[in-house]
C-alpha positions in Angstrom: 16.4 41.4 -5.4 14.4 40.7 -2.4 15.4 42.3 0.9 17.0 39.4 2.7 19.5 39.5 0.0 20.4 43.3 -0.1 20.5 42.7 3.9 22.9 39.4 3.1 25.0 41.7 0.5 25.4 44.2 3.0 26.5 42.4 5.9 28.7 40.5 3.5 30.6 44.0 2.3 30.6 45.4 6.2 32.0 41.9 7.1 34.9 41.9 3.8 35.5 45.8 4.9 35.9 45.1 8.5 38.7 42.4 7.6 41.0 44.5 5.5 40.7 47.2 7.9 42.0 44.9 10.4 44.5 43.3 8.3 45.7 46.8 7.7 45.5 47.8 11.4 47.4 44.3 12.1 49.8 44.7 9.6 50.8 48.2 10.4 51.1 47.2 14.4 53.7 44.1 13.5 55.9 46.6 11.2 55.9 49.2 14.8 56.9 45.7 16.6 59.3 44.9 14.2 60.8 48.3 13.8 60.9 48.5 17.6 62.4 45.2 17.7 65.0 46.0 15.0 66.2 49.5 17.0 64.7 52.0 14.1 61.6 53.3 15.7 61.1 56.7 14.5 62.5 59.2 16.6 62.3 63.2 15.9 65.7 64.8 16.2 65.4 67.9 18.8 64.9 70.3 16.1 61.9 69.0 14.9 60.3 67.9 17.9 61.3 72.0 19.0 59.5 72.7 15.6 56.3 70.6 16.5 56.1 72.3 20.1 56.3 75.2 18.7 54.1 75.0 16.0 51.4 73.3 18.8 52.0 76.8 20.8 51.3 79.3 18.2 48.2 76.9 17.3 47.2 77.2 20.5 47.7 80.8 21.2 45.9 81.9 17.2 42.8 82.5 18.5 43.6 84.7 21.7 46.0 86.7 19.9 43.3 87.0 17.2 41.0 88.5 19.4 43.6 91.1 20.4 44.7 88.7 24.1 48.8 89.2 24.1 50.9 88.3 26.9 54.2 89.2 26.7 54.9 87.0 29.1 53.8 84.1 26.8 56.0 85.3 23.7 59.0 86.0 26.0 59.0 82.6 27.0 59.1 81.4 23.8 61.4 83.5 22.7 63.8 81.8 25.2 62.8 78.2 24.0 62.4 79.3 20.7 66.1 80.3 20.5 67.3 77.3 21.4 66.3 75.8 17.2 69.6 77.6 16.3 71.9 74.6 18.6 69.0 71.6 18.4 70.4 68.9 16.6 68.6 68.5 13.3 67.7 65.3 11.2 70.0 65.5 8.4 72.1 68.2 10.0 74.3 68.5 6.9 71.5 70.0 5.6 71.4 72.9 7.5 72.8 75.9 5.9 72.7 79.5 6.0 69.3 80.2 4.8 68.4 78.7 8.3 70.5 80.1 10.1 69.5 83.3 8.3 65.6 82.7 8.9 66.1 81.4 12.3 68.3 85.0 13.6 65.6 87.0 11.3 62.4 84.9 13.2 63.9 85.8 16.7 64.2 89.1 15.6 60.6 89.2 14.4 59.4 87.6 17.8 61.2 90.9 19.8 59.3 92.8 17.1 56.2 91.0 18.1 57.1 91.5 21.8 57.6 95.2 21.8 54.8 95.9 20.4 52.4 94.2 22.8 54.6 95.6 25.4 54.4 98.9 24.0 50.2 98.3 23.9 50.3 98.9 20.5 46.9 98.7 18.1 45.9 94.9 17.1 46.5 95.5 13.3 50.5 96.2 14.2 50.6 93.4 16.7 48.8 90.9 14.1 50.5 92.6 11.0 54.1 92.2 13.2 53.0 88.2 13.7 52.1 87.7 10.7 55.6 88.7 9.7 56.8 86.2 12.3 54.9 83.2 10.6 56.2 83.9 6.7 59.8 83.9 8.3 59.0 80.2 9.0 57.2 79.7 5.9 60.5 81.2 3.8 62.6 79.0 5.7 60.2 75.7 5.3 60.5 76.5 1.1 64.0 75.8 1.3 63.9 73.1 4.4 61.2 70.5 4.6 58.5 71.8 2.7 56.5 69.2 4.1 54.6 71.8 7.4 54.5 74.4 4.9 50.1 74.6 4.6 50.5 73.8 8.7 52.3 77.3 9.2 49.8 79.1 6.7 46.9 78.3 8.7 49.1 79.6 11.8 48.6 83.5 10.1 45.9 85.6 11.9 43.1 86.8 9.8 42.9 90.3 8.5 39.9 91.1 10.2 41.2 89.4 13.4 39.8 91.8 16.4 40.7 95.4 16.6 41.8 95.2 19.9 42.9 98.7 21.4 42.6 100.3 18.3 
């Protein structure tokens, strides 16, 4: 094949690939009018946009707290907000059972835990081991309740060999 038609081939694919993408991009943007149109637009119930803000705060906090930078300030704060997942109207609230309000009590319990102990100045691998703790509580609740943010929260864990702080 001579190069003007591998250069004619190609444009023709980049030309075919651009259309579907914009097809697709069009299509999806007329199902948002549409939905919008029609009254359903997605929106989160409380407790999962509470769950999204708080996932977005321990995601931003990871690497400070990882190099051993705690403010108790910070985590009572969300403590406060935090407790509010236990009255936050849920998607399919008949769906909520004990299990979460078992894990919820036992994560606010794990966040005065967490507290304490950077009040208290303790060393990094209690603080992070104490977190850690924190995170599997919403893990263990996830397994039984939209599993869906489960690999999310993982990643949310502090690394073993996170900083050694004051130790």
């Amino acid at each position: 094949m001579s190069p003007r038609t591998i250069a004619s081939l190609a444009a023709l694919g980049l030309f075919g690939l651009l259309a579907a993408c914009s097809n697709k991009a069009d299509q999806a943007k007329e199902q948002a009018i549409s939905a919008t149109e029609a009254g359903t637009m997605y929106q989160a119930s409380e407790l999962a946009a509470l769950m999204r803000a708080m996932a977005s705060g321990h995601e931003a906090n990871k690497a400070k707290f990882a190099a051993g930078e705690w403010d108790a300030d910070v985590l009572r704060n969300w403590r406060e907000v935090h407790a509010n997942m236990q009255s936050a109207q849920a998607t399919k609230p008949n769906e909520i059972g004990e299990v979460f309000r078992e894990k919820s009590s036992e994560y606010l319990e794990r966040m005065d835990a967490v507290i304490g102990l950077v009040e208290a100045n303790a060393p990094q691998s209690e603080k992070r081991d104490a977190y850690n703790a924190l995170i599997e509580t919403c893990v263990a609740c996830h397994q039984q309740h939209c599993q869906g943010p489960i690999p999310r929260i993982q990643k949310m864990k502090l690394p073993a060999d996170a900083a050694t702080g004051n130790e």
